[in-house]
C-alpha positions, 0 to 999 in steps of 0.5 A: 920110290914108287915112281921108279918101280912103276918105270922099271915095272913097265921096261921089265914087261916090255923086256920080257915081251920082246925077247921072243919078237927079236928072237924071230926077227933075227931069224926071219932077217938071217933068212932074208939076208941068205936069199938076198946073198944068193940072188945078188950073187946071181946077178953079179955072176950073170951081169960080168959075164954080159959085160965081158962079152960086150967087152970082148964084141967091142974091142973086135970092132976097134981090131977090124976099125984099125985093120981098114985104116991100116989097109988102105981102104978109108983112104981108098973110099975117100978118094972115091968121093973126090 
């Protein structure tokens, strides 16, 4: 049995010293977690609003693109060329 208490010894020391090395772990990744939420979060916010107004300049561009064709003027340009 003396084997074993050596073994249990070691583990129950090393227990005992890393309780308070996890404890602060917890806490320094909870901070880290939190500014880590806010940051992304921030950018999530900032990246659809540019995305909407890429959307929004983007079908403007379709809307007058099809409001040319539907006026004639592609087909007045093209036979301007001729």
């Amino acid at each position: 049995m003396g084997f074993m208490d050596t073994v249990k010894g070691w583990f129950g020391k090393a227990k005992d010293k890393s309780d308070p090395a996890v404890e602060k772990a917890g806490e320094v990744a909870g901070k880290a977690w939190d500014k880590t939420k806010d940051v992304a979060g921030d950018a999530w916010d900032k990246t659809k609003d540019v995305a909407g107004d890429a959307k929004e300049f983007v079908e403007d561009k379709i809307e007058d693109v099809r409001n040319k064709d539907d006026d004639g003027d592609s087909d007045e340009k093209a036979s301007e060329g001729e």
